[in-house]
LUMNUMAR-616217 format. One line per field, with one value per atom (N, C-alpha, C, O): x, y negated, z; atom name. Coordinates in Angstrom, 2 decimals, padded with zeros to 5 digits. Layout:
BEGIN
px: X,...
py: Y,...
pz: Z,...
mitor: CA,...
//
This chain:
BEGIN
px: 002.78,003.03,002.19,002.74,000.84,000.14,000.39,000.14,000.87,001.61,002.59,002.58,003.73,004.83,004.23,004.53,003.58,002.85,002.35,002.38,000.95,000.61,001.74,001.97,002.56,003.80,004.42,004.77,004.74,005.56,004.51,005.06,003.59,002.52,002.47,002.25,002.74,003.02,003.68,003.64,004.54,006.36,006.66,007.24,005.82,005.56,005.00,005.79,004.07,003.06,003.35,003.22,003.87,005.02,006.01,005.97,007.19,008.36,008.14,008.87,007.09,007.25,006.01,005.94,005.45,004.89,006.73,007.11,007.47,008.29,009.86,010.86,009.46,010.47,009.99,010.87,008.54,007.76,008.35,008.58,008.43,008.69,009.68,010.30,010.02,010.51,011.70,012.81,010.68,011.92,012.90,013.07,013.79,015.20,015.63,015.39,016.05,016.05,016.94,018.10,015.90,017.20,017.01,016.12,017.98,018.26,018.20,018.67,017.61,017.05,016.80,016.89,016.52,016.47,015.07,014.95,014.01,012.68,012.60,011.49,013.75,013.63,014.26,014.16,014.99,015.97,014.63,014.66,013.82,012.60,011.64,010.65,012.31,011.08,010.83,009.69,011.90,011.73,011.20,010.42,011.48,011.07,009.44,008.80,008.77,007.27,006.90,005.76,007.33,006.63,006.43,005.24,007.31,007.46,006.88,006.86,005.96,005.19,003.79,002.94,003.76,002.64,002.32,001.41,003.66,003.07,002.42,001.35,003.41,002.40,001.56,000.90,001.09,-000.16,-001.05,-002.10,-000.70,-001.98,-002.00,-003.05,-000.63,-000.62,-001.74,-002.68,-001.06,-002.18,-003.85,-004.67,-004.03,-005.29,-005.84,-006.92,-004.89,-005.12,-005.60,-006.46,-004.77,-005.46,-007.01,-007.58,-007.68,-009.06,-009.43,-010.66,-009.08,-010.40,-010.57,-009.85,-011.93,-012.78,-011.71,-010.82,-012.13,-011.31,-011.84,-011.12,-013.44,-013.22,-013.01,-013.49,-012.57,-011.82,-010.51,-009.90,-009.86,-008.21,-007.97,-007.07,-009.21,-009.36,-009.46,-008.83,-010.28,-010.25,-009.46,-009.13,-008.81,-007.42,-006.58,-006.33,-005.82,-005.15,-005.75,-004.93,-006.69,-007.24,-006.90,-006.37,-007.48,-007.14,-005.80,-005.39,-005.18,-003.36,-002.67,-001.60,-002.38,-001.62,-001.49,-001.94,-000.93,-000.96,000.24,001.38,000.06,000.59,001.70,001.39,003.19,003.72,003.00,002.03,003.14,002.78,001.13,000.65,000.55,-001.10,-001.49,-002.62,-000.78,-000.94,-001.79,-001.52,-003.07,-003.54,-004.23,-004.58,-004.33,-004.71,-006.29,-006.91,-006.94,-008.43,-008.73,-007.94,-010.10,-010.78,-011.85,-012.46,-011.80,-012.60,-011.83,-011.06,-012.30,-011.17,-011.57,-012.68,-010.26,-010.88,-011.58,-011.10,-013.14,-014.13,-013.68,-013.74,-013.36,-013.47,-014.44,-014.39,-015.64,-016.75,-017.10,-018.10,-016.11,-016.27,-015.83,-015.82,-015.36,-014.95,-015.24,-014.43,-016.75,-017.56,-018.23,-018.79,-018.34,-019.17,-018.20,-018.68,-017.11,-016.37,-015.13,-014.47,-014.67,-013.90,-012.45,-011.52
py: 002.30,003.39,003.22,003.58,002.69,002.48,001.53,001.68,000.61,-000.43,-000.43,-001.06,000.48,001.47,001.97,001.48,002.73,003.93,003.62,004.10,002.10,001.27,000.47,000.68,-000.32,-000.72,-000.07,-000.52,001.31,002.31,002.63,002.71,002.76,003.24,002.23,002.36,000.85,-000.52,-000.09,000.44,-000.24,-000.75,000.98,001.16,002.00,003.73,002.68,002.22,002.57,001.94,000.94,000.86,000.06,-000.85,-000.63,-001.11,000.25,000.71,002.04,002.35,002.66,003.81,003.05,003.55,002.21,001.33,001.06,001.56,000.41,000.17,000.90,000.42,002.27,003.20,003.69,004.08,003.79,004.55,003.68,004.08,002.40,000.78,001.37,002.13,001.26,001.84,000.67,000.70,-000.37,-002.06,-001.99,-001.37,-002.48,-002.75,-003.62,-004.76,-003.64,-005.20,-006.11,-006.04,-007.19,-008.40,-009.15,-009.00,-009.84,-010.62,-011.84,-012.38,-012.73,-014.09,-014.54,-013.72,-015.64,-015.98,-015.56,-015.26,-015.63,-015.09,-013.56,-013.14,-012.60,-011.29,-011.53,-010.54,-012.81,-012.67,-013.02,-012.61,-013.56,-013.95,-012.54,-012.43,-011.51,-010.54,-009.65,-009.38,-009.33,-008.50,-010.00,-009.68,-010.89,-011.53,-011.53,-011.50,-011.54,-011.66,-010.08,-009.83,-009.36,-007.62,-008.09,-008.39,-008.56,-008.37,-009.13,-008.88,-010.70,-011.20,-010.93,-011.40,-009.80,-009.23,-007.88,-007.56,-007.42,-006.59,-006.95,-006.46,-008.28,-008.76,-009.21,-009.17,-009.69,-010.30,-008.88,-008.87,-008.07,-006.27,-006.29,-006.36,-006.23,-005.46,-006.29,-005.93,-007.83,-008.44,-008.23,-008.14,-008.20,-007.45,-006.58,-006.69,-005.38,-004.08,-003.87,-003.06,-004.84,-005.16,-005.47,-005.13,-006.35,-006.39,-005.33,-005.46,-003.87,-002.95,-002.20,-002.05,-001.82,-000.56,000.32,000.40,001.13,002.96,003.93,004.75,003.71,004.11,003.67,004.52,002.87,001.97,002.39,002.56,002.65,002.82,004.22,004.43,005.39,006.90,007.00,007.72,006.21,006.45,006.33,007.23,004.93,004.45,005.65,006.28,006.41,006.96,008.94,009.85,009.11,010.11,010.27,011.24,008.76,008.67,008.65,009.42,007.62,007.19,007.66,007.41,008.46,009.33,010.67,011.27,011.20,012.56,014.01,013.95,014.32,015.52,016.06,015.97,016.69,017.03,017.97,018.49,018.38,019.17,019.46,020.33,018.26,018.10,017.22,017.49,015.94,015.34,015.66,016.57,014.64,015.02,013.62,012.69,013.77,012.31,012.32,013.37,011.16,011.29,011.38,011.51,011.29,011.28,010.22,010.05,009.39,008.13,007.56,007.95,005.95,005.25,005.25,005.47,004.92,005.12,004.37,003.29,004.09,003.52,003.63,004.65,002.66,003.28,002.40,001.18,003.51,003.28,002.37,001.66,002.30,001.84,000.27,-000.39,000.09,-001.29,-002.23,-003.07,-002.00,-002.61,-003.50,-003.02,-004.66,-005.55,-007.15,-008.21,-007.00,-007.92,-007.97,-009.01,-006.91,-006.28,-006.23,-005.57
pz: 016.10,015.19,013.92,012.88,013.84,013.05,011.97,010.77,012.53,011.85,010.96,009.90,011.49,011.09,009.84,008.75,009.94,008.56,008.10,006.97,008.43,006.86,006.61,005.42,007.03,006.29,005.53,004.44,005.96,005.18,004.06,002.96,004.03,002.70,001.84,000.63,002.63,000.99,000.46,-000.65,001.26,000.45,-000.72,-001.79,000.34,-000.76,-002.32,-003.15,-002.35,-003.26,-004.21,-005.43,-003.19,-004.23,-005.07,-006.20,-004.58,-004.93,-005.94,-006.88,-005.55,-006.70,-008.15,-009.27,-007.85,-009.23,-009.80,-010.86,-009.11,-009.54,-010.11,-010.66,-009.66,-010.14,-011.39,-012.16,-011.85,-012.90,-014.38,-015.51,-013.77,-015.46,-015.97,-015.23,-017.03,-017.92,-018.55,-019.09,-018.09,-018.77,-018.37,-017.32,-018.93,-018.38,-017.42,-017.82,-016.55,-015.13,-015.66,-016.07,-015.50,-015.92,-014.41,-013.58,-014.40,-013.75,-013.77,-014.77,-012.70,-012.77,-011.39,-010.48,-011.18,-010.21,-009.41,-008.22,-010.47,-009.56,-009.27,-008.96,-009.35,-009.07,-007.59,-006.86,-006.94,-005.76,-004.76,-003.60,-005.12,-004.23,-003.94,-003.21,-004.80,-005.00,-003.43,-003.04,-002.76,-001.71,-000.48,000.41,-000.52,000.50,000.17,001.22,-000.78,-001.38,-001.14,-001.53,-000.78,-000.60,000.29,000.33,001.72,002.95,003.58,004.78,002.97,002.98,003.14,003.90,001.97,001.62,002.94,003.70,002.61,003.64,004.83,005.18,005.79,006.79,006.66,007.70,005.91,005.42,005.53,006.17,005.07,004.92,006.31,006.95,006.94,008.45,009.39,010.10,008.98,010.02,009.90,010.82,008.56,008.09,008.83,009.42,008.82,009.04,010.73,011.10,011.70,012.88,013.26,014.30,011.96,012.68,012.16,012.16,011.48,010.73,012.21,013.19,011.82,013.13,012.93,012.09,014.18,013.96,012.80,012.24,012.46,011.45,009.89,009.14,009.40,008.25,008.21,007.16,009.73,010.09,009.32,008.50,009.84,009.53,007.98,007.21,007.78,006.39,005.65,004.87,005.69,004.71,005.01,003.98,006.59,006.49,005.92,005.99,005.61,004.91,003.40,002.84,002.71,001.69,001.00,000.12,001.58,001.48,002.08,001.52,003.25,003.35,003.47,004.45,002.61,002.00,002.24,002.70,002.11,002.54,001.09,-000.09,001.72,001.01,000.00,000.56,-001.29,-001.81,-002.40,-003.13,-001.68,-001.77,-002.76,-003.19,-003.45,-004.07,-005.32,-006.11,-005.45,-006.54,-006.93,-006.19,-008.36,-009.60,-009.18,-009.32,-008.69,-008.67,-009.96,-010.90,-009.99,-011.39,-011.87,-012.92,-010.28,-010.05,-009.26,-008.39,-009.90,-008.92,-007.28,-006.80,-006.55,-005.24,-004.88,-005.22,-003.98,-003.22,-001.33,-000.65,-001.01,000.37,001.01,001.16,001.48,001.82,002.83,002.71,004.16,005.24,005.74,006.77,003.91,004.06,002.96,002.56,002.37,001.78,002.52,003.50,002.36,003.26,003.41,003.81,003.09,002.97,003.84,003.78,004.71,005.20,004.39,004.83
mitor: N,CA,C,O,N,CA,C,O,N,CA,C,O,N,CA,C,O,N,CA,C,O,N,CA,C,O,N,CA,C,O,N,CA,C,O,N,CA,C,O,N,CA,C,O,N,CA,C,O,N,CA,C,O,N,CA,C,O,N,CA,C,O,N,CA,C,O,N,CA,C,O,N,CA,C,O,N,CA,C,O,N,CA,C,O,N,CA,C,O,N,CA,C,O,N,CA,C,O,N,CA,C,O,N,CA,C,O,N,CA,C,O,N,CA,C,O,N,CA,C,O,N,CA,C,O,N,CA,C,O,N,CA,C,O,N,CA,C,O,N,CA,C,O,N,CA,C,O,N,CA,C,O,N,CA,C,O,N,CA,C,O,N,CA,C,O,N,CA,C,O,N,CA,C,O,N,CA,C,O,N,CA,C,O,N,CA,C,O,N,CA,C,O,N,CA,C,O,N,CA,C,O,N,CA,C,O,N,CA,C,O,N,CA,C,O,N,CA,C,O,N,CA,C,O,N,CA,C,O,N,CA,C,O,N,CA,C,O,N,CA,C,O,N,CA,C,O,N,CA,C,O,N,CA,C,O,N,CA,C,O,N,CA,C,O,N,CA,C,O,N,CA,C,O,N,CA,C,O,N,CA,C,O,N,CA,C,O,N,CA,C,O,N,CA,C,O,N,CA,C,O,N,CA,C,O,N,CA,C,O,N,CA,C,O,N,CA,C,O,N,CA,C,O,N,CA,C,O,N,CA,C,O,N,CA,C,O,N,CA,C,O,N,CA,C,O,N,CA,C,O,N,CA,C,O,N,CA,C,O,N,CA,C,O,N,CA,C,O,N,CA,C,O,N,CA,C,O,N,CA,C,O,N,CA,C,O,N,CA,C,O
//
C-alpha cells in the first residue's frame, strides 16, 4: 500500500509540474520516451523508499500527503529532517 501512495505522490508531482507549462506541446520523438523515463524514475524512488526507517516513511507522508482542502504554499523550502545524513 505504501508503495502504491509514494508512487501515486510522483507521478501527483510530476504531472501537475506539467499541467501548470504554459508552452505549447510539440511533438518529437524525445517526448515518446517521456512516460517510460517517469516510470523509471518512479522505481528508482520506490526502490529507494524501501530502505528509509519508519520514521523518514512518517515524515515524507506528513509532509507530501495532504489533505483535501488543507493545502498550503510553505514559506521555506521544505527540509526533511530525518533524512539528512545521506539517506
Amino acid at each position: 500500500m505504501l508503495k502504491q501512495l509514494f508512487t501515486l505522490c510522483i507521478f501527483t508531482v510530476v504531472f501537475s509540474g506539467k499541467a501548470q507549462s504554459v508552452e505549447p506541446v510539440q511533438s518529437n520523438a524525445a517526448s515518446v520516451n517521456e512516460p517510460e523515463i517517469i516510470f523509471q524514475e518512479g522505481n528508482t524512488l520506490e526502490k529507494a523508499a524501501e530502505q528509509w526507517t519508519p520514521e523518514q516513511k512518517k515524515e515524507f507522508a506528513d509532509v507530501f500527503f495532504i489533505e483535501r482542502g488543507k493545502f498550503t504554499v510553505p514559506k521555506e523550502p521544505i527540509v526533511l529532517k530525518s533524512f539528512k545524513g545521506g539517506k
